[in-house]
C-alpha positions as CSV (number, residue, x, y, z in Angstrom):
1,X,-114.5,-48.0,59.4
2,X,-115.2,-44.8,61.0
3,X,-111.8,-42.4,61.6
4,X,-110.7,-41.1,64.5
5,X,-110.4,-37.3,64.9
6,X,-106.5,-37.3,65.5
7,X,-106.4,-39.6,62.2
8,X,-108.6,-36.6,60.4
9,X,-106.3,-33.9,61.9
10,X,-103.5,-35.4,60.6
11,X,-104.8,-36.3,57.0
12,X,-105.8,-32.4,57.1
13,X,-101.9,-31.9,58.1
14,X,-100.7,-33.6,55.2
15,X,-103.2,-32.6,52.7
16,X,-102.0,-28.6,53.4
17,X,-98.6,-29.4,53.3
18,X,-97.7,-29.2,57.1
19,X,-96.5,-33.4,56.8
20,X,-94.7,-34.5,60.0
21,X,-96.2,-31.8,62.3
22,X,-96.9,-32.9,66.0
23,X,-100.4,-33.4,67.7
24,X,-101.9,-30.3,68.7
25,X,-101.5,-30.2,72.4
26,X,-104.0,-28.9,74.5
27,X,-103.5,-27.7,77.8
28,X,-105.4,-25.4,80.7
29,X,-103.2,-22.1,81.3
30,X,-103.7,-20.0,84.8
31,X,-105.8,-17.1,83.5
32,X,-102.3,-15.1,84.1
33,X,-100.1,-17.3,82.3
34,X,-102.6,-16.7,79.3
35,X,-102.9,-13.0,79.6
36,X,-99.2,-13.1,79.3
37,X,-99.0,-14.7,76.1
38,X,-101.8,-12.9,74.9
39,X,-99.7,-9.7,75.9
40,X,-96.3,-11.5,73.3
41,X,-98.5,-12.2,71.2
42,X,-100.2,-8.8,70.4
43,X,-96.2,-7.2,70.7
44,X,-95.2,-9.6,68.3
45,X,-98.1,-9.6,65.8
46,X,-98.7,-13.4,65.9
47,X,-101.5,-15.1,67.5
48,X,-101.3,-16.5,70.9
49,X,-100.6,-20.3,69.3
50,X,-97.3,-19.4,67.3
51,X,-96.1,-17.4,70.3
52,X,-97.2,-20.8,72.7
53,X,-94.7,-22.6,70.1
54,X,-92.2,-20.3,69.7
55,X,-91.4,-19.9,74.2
56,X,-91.9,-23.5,73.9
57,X,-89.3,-24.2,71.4
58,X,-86.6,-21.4,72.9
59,X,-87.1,-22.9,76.5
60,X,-86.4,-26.6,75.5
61,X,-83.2,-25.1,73.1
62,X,-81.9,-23.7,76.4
63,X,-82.3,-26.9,78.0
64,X,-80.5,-28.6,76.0
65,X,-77.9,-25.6,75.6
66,X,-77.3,-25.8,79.3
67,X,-76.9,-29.4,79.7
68,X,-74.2,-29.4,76.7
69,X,-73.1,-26.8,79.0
70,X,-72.6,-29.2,82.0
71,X,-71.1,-32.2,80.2
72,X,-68.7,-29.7,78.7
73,X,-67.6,-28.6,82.2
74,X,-67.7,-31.6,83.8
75,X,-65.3,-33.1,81.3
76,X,-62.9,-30.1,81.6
77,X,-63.0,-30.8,85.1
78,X,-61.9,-33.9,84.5
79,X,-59.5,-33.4,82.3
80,X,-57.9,-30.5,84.8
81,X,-57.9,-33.3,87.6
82,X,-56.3,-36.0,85.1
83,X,-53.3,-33.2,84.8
84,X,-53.7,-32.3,88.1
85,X,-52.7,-36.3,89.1
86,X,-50.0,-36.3,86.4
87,X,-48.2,-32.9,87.6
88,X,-48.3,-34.4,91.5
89,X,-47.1,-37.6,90.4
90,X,-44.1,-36.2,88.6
91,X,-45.5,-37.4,85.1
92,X,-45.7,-33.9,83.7
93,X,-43.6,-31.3,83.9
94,X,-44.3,-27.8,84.2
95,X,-44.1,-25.6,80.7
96,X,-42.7,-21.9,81.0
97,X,-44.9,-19.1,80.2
98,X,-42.6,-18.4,76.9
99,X,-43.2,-21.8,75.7
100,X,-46.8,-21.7,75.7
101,X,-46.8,-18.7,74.1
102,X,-44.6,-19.8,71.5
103,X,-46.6,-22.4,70.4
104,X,-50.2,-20.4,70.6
105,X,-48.0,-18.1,68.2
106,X,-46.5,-21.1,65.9
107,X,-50.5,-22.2,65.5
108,X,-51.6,-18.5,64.7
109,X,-48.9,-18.6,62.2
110,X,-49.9,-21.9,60.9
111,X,-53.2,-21.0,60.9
112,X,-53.2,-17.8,58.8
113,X,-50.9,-19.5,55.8
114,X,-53.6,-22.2,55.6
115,X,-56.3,-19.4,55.3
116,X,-54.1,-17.9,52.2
């Protein structure tokens, strides 16, 4: 049987220790889009694959950051519109500013015995 070059690459993968890493990816870049990386690149002392990686990586991160981001705010929103019904409704009453900050300053207090 005669193996395939993706089957080489990755037995080379293995056999220097890089186990688990990804398919190299190959892809045409605008002959800007290149000169720009070749431009982080030379500022960063790292050749124009690591810096690919690295943009690669940070841009998918702050995907991933920013939708967090949404499902946090939507559920706050939510959550202020759950009150929101409550308080109309007469199910909640209102709390005085002094109460709240009684109890933010019980849970400081709490907080800083635990910590010793």
């Amino acid at each position: 049987m005669v193996a395939k070059p993706a089957r080489v690459a990755a037995k080379r993968r293995v056999a220097s220790g890089v186990a688990g890493a990804g398919e190299p990816l190959r892809v045409l870049l605008p002959v800007k889009t290149r000169a720009k990386l070749a431009e982080q690149a030379s500022r960063r002392g790292i050749d124009i694959e690591a810096v690919a990686f690295a943009l690669i990586d940070e841009r998918l991160r702050e995907i991933d950051a920013s939708h967090e981001l949404t499902v946090a705010r939507d559920w706050q929103r939510g959550q202020a519109l759950s009150t929101l019904e409550k308080i109309r409704a007469g199910d909640l009453a209102e709390v005085s500013e002094d109460e709240i900050e009684s109890d933010f300053a019980d849970a400081l207090s709490a907080s800083r015995r635990r910590r010793g």
